[in-house]
Biopython code that builds the backbone (N, CA, C, O; Angstrom):
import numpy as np
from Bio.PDB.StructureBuilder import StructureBuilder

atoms = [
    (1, "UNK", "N", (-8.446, -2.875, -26.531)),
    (1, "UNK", "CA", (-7.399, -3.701, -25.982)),
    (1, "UNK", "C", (-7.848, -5.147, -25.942)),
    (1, "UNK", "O", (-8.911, -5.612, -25.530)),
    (2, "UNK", "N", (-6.654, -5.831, -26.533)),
    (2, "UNK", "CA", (-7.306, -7.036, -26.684)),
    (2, "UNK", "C", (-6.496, -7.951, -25.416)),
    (2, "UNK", "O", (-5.282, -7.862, -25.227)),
    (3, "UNK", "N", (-7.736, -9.140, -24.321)),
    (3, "UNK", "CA", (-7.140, -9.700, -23.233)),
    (3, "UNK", "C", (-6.485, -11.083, -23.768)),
    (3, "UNK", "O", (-7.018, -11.696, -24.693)),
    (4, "UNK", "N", (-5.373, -11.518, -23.174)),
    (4, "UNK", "CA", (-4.439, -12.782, -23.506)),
    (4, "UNK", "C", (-4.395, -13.620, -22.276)),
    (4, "UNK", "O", (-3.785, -13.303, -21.255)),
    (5, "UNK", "N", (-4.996, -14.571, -22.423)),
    (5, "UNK", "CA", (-5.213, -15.496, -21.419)),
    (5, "UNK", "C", (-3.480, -15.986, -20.883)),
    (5, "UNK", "O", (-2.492, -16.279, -21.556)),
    (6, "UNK", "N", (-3.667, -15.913, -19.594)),
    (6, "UNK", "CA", (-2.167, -15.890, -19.003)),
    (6, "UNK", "C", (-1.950, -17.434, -18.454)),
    (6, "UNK", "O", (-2.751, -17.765, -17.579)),
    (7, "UNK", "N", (-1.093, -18.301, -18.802)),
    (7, "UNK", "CA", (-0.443, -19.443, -18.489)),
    (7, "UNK", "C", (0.070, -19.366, -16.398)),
    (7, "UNK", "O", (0.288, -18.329, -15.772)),
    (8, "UNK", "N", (0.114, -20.757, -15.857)),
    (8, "UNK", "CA", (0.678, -20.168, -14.364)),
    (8, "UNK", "C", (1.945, -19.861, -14.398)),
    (8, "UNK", "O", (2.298, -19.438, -13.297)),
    (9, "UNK", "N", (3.096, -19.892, -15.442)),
    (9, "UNK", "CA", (4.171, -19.500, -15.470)),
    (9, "UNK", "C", (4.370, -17.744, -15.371)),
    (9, "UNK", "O", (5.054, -17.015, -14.653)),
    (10, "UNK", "N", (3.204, -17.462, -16.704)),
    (10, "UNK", "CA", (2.889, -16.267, -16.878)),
    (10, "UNK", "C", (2.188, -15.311, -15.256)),
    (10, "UNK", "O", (2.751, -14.607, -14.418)),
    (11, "UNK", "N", (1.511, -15.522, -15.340)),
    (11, "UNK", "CA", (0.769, -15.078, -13.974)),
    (11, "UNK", "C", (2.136, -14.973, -12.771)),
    (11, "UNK", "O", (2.711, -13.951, -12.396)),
    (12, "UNK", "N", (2.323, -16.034, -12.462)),
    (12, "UNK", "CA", (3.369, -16.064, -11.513)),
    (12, "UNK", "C", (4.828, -14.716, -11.884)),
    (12, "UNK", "O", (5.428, -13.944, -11.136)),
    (13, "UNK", "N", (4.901, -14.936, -13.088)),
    (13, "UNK", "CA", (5.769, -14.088, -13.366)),
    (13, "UNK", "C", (5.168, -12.540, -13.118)),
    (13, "UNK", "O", (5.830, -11.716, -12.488)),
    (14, "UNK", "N", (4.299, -12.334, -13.485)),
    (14, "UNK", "CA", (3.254, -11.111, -12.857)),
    (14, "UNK", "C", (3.668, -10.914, -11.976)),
    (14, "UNK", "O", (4.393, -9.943, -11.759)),
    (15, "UNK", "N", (3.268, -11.993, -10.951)),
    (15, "UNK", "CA", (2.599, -11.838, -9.171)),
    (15, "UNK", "C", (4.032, -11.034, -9.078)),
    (15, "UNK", "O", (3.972, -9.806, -9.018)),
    (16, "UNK", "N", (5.118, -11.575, -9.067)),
    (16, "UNK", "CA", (6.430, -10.987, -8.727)),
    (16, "UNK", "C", (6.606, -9.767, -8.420)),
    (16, "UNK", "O", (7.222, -9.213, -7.509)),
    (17, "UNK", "N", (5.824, -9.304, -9.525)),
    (17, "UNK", "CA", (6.019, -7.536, -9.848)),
    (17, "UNK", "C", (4.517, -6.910, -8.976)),
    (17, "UNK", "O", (4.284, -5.733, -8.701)),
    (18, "UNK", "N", (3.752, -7.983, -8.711)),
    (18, "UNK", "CA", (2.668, -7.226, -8.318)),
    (18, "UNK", "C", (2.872, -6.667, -6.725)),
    (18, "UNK", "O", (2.143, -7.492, -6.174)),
    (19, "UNK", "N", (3.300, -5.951, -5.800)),
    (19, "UNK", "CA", (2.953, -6.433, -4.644)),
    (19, "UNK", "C", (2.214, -6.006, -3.876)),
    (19, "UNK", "O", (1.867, -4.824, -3.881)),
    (20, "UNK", "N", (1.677, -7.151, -2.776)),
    (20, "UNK", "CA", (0.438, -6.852, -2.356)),
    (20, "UNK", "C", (-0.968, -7.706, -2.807)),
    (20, "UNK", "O", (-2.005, -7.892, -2.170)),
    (21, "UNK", "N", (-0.545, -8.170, -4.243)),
    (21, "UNK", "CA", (-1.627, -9.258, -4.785)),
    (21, "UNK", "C", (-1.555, -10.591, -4.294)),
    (21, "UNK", "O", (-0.539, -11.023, -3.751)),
    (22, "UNK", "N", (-2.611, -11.277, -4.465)),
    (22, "UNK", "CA", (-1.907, -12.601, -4.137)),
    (22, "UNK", "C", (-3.395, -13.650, -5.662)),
    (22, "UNK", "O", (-4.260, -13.176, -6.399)),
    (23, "UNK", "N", (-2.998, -14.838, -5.458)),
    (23, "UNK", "CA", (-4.034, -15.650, -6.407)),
    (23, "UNK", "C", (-5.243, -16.173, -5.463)),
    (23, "UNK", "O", (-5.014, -16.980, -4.562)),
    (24, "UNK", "N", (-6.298, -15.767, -5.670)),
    (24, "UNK", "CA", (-6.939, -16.355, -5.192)),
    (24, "UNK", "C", (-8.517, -16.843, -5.436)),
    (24, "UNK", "O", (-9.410, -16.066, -5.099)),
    (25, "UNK", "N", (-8.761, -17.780, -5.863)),
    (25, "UNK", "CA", (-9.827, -18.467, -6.239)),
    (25, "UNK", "C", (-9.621, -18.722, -7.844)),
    (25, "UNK", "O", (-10.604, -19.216, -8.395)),
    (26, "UNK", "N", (-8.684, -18.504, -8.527)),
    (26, "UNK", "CA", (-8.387, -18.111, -9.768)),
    (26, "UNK", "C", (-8.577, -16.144, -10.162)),
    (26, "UNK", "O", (-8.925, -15.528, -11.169)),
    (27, "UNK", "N", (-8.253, -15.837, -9.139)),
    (27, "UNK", "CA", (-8.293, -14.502, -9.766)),
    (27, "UNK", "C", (-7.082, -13.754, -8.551)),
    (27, "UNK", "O", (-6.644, -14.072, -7.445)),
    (28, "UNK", "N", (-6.897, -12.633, -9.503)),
    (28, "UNK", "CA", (-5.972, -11.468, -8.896)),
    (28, "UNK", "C", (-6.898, -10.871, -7.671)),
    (28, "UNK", "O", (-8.080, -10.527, -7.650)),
    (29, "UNK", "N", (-5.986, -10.888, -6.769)),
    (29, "UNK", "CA", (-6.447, -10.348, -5.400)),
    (29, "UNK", "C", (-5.947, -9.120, -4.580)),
    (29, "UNK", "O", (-4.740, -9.096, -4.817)),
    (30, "UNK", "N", (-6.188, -8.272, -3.891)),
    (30, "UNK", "CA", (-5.745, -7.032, -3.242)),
    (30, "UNK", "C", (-6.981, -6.801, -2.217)),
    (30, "UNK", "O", (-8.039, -7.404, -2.395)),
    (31, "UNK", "N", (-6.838, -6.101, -1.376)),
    (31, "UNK", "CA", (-6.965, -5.234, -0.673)),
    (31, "UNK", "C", (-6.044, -3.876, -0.086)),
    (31, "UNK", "O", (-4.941, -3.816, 0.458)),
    (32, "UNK", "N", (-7.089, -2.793, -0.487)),
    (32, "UNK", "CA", (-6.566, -1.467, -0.111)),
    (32, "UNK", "C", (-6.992, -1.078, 0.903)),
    (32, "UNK", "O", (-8.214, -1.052, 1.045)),
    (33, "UNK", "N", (-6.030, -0.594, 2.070)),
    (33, "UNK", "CA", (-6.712, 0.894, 3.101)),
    (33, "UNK", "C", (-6.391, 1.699, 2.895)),
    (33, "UNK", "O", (-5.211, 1.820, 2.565)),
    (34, "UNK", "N", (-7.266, 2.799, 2.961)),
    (34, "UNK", "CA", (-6.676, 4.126, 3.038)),
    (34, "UNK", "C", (-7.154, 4.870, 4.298)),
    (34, "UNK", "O", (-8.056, 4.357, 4.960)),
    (35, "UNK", "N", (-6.592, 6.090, 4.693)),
    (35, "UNK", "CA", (-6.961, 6.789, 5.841)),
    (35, "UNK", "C", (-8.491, 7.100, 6.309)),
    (35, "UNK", "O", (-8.700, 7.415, 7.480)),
    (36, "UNK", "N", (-9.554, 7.004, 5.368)),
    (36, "UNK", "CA", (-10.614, 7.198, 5.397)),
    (36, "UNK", "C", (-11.629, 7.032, 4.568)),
    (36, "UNK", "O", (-11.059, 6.765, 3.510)),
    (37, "UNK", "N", (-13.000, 7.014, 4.323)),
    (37, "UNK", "CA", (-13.850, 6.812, 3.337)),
    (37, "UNK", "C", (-13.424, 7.410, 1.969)),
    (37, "UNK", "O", (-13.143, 7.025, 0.834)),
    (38, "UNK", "N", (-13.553, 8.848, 2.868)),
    (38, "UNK", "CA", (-12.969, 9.805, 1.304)),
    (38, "UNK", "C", (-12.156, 9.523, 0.295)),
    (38, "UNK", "O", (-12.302, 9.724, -0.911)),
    (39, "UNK", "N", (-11.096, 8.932, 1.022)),
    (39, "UNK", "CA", (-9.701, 8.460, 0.472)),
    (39, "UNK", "C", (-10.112, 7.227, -0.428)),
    (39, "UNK", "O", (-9.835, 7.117, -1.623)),
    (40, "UNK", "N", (-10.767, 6.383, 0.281)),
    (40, "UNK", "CA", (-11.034, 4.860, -0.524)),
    (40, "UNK", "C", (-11.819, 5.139, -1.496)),
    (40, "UNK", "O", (-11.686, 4.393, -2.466)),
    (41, "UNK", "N", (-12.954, 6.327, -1.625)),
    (41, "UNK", "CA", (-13.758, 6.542, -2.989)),
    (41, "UNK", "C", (-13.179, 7.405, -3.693)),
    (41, "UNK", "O", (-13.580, 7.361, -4.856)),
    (42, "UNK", "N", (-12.324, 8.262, -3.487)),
    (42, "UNK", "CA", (-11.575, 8.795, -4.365)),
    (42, "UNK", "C", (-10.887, 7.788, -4.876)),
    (42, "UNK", "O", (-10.952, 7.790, -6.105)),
    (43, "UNK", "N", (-10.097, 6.714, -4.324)),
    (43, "UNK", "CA", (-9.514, 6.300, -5.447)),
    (43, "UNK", "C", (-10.379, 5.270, -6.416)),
    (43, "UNK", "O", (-10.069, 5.418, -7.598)),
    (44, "UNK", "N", (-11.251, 4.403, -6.221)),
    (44, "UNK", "CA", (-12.252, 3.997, -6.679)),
    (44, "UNK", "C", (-12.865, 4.872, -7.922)),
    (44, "UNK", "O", (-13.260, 4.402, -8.989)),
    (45, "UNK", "N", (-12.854, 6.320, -7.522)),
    (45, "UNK", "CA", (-13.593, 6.721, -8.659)),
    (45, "UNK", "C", (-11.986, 7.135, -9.294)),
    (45, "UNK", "O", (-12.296, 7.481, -10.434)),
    (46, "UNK", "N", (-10.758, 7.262, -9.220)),
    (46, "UNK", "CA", (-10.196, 7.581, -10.075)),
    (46, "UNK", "C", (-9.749, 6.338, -10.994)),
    (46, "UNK", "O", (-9.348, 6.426, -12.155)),
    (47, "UNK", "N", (-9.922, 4.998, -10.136)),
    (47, "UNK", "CA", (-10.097, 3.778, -11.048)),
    (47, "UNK", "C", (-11.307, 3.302, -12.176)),
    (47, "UNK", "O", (-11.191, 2.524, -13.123)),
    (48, "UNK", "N", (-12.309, 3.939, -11.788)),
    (48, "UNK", "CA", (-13.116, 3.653, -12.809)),
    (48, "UNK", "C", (-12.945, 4.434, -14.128)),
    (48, "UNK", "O", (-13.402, 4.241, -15.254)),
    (49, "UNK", "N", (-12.315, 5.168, -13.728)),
    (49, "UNK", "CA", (-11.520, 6.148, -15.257)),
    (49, "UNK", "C", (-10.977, 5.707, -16.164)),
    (49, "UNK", "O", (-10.905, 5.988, -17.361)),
    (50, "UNK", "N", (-10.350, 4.551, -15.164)),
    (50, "UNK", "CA", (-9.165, 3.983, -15.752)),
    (50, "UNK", "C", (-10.043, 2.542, -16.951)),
    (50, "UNK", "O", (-10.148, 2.201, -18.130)),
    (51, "UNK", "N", (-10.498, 2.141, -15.446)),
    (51, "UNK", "CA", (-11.352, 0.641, -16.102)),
    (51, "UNK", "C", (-12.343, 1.121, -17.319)),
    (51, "UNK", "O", (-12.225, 0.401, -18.311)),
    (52, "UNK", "N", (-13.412, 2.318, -17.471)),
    (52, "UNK", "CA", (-14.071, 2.675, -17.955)),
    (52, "UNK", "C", (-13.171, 3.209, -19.320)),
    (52, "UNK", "O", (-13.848, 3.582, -20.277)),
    (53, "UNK", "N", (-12.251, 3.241, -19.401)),
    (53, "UNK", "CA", (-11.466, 3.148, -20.598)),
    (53, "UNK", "C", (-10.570, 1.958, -21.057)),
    (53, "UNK", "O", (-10.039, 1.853, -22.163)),
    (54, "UNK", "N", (-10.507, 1.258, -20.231)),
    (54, "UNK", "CA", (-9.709, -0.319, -20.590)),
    (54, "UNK", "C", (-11.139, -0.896, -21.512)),
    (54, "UNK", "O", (-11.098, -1.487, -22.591)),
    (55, "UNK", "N", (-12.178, -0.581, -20.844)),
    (55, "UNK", "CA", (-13.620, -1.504, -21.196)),
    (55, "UNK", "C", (-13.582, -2.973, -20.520)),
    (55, "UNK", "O", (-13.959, -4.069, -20.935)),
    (56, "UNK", "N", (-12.729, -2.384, -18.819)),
    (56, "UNK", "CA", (-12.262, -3.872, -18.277)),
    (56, "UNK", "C", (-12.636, -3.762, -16.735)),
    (56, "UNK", "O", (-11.738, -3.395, -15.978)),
    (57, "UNK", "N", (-13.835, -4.039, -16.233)),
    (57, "UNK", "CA", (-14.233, -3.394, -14.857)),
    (57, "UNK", "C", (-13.820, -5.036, -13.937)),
    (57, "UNK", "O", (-13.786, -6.228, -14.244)),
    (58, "UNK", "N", (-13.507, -4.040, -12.438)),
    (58, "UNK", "CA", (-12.872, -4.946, -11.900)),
    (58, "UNK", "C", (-13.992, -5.548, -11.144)),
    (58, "UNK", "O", (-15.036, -4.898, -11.196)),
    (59, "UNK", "N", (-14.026, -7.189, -10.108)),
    (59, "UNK", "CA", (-15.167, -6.997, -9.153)),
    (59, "UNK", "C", (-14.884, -6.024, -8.114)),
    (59, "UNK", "O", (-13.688, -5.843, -8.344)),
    (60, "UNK", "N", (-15.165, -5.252, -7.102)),
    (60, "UNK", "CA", (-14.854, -4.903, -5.864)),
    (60, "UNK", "C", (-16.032, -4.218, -5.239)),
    (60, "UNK", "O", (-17.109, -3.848, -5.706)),
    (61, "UNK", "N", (-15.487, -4.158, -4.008)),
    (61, "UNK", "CA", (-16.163, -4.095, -2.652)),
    (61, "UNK", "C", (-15.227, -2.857, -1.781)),
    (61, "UNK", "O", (-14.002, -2.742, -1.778)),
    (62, "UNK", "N", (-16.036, -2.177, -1.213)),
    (62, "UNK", "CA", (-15.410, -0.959, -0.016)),
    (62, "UNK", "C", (-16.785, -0.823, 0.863)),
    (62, "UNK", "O", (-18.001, -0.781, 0.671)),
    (63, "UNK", "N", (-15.612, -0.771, 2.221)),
    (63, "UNK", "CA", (-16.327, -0.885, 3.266)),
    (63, "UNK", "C", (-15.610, 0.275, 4.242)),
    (63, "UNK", "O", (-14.681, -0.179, 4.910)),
    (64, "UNK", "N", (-15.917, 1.825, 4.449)),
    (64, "UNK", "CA", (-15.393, 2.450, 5.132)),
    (64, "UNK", "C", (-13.958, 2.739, 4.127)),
    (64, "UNK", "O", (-14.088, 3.205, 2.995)),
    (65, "UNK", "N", (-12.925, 2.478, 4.569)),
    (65, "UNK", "CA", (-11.490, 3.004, 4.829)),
    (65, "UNK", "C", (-10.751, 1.622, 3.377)),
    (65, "UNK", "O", (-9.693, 1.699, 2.754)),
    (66, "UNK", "N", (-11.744, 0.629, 3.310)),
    (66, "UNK", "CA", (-10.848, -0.437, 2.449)),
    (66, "UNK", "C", (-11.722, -0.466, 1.137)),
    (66, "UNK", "O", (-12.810, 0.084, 0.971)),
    (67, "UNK", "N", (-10.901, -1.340, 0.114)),
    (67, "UNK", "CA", (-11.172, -1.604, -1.254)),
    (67, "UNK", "C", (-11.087, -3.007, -1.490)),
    (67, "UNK", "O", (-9.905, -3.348, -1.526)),
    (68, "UNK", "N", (-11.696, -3.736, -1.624)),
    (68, "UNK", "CA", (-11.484, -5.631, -2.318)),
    (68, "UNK", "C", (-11.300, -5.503, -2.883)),
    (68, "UNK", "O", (-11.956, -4.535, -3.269)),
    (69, "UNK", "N", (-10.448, -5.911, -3.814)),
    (69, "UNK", "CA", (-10.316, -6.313, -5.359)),
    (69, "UNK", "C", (-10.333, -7.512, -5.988)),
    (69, "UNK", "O", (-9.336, -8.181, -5.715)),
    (70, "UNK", "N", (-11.279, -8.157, -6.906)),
    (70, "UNK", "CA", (-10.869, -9.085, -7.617)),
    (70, "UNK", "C", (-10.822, -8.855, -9.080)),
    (70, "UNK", "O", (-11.687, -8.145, -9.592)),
    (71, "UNK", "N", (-9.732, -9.481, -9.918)),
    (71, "UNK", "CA", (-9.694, -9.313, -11.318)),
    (71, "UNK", "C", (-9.228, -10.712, -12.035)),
    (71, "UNK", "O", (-8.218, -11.363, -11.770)),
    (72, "UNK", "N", (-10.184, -10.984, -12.964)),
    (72, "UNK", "CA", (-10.320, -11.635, -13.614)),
    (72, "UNK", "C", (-11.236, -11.704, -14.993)),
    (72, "UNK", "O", (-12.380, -11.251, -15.029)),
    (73, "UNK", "N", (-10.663, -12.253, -15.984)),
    (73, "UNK", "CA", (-11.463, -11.643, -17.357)),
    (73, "UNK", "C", (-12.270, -12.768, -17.752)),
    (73, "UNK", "O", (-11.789, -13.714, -18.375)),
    (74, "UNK", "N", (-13.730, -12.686, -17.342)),
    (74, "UNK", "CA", (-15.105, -13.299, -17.326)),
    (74, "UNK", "C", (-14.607, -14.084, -18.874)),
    (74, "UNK", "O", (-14.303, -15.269, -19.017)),
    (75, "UNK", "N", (-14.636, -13.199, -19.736)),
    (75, "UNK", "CA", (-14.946, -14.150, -21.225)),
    (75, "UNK", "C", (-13.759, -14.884, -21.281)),
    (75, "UNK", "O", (-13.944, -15.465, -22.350)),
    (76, "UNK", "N", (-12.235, -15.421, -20.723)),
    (76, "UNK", "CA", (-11.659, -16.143, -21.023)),
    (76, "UNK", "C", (-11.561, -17.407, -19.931)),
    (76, "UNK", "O", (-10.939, -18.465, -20.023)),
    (77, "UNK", "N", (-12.416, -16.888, -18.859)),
    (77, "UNK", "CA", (-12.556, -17.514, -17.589)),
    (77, "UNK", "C", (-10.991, -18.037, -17.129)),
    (77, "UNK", "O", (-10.531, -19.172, -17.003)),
    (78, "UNK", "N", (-10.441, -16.805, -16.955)),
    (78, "UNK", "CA", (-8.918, -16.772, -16.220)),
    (78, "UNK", "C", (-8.062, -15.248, -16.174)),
    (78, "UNK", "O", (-8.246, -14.293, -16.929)),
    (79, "UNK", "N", (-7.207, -15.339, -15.189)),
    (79, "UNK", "CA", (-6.634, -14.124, -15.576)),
    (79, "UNK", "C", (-5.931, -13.954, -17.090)),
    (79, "UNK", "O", (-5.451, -14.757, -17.890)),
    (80, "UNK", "N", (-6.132, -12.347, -17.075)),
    (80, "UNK", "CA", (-5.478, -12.221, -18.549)),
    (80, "UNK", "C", (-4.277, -11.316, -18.345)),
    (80, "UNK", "O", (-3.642, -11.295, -17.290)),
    (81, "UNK", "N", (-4.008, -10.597, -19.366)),
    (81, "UNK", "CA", (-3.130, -9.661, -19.458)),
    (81, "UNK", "C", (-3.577, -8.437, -19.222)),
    (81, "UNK", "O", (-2.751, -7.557, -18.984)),
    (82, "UNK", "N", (-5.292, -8.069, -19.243)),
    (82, "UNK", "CA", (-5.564, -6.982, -19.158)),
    (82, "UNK", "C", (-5.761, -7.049, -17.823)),
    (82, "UNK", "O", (-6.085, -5.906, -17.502)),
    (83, "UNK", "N", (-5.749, -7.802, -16.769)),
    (83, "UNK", "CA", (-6.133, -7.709, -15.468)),
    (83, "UNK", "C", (-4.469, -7.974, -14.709)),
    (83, "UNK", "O", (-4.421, -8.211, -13.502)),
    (84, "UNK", "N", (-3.604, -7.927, -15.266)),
    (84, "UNK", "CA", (-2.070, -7.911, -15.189)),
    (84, "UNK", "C", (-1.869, -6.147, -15.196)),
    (84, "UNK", "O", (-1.244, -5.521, -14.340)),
    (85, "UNK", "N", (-2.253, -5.826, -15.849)),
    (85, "UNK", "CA", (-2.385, -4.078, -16.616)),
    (85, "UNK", "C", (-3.167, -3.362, -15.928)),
    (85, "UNK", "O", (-2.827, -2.183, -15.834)),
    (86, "UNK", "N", (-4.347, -3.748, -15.277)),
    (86, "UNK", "CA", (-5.398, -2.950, -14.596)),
    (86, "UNK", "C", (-4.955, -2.935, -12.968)),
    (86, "UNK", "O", (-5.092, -1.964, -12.225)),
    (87, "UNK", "N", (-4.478, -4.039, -12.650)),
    (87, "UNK", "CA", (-3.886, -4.422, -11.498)),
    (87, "UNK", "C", (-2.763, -2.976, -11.173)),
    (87, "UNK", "O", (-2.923, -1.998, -10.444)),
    (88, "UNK", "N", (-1.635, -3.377, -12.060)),
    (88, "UNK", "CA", (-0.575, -2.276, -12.164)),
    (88, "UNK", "C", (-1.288, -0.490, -12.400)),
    (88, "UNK", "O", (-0.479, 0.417, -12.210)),
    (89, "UNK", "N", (-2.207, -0.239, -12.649)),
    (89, "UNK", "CA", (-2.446, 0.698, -12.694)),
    (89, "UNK", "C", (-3.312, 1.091, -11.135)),
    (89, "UNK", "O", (-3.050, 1.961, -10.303)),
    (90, "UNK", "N", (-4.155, 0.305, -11.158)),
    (90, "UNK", "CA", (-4.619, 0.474, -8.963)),
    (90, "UNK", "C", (-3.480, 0.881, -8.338)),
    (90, "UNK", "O", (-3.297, 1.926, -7.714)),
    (91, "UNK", "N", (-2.590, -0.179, -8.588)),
    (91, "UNK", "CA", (-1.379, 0.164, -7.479)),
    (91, "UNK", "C", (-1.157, 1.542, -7.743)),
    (91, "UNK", "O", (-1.390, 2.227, -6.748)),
    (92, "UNK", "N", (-0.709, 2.322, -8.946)),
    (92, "UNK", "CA", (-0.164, 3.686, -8.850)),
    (92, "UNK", "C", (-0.969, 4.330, -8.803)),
    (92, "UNK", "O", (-0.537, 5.483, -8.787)),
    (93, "UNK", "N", (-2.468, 4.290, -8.750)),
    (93, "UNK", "CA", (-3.368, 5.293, -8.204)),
    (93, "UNK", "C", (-3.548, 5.344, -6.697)),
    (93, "UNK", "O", (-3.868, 6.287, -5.974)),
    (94, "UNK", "N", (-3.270, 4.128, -6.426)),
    (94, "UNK", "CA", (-3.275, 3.286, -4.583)),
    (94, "UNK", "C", (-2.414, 4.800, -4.272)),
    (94, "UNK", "O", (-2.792, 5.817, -3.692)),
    (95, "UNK", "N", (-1.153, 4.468, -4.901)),
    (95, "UNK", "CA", (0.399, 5.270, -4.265)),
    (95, "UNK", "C", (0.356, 6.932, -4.602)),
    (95, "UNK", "O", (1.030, 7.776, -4.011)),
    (96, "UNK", "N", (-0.512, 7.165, -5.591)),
    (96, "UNK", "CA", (-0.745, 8.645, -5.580)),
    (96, "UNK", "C", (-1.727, 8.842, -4.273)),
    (96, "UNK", "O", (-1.521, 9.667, -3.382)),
    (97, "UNK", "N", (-3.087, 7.715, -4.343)),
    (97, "UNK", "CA", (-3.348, 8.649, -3.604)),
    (97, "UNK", "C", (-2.889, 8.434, -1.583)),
    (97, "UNK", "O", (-3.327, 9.103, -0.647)),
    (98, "UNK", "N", (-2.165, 7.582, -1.562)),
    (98, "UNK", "CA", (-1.505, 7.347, 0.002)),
    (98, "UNK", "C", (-0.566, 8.510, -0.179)),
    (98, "UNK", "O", (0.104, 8.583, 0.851)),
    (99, "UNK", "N", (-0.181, 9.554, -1.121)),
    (99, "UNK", "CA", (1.079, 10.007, -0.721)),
    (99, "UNK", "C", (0.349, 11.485, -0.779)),
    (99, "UNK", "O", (0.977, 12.407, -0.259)),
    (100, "UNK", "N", (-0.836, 11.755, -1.329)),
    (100, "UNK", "CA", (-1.360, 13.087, -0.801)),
    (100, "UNK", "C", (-1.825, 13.470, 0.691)),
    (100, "UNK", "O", (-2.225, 14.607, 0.941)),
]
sb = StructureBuilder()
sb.init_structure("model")
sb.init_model(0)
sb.init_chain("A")
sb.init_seg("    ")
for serial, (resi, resn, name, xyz) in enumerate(atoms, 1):
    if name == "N":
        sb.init_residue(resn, " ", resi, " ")
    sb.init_atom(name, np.array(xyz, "f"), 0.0, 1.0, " ", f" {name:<3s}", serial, name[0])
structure = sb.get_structure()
């Protein structure tokens, strides 16, 4: 997959659809809770499935019950399209796993 460096028109047009993200420092932002540790590394490891097949790892951090997220694509030094895509895919692993 190839990443496309995203314009602020572009991005913004993202954020719209993203929710829950916000911009920050130049990169895509989130934080997740979930009910418990378990919950937050389960989804973590069902994201690295994901990332570990994009070939697009995100930064983050978990502490207990939450997840940091930052995404941003190092070699274009900005968000891209693949961190538009990786973003959207957290969220529906987020929502699978809040709804088990």
């Amino acid at each position: 997959m190839e990443a496309t460096k995203l314009d602020e028109a572009q991005i913004a047009a993202a954020m719209s659809k993203l929710q829950g993200w916000t911009l920050h420092d130049g990169k895509l932002h989130r934080e997740y809770e979930f009910v418990n540790f378990v919950a937050a590394f389960s989804f973590m490891t069902g994201v690295a499935l994901v990332v570990q097949e994009m070939n697009h790892h995100p930064a983050w951090f978990n502490s207990w019950n939450v997840v940091r997220v930052d995404l941003v694509t190092h070699d274009l030094g900005a968000v891209s399209s693949l961190d538009v895509k990786l973003a959207h895919a957290m969220d529906e692993l987020a929502a699978r796993q809040s709804a088990e």
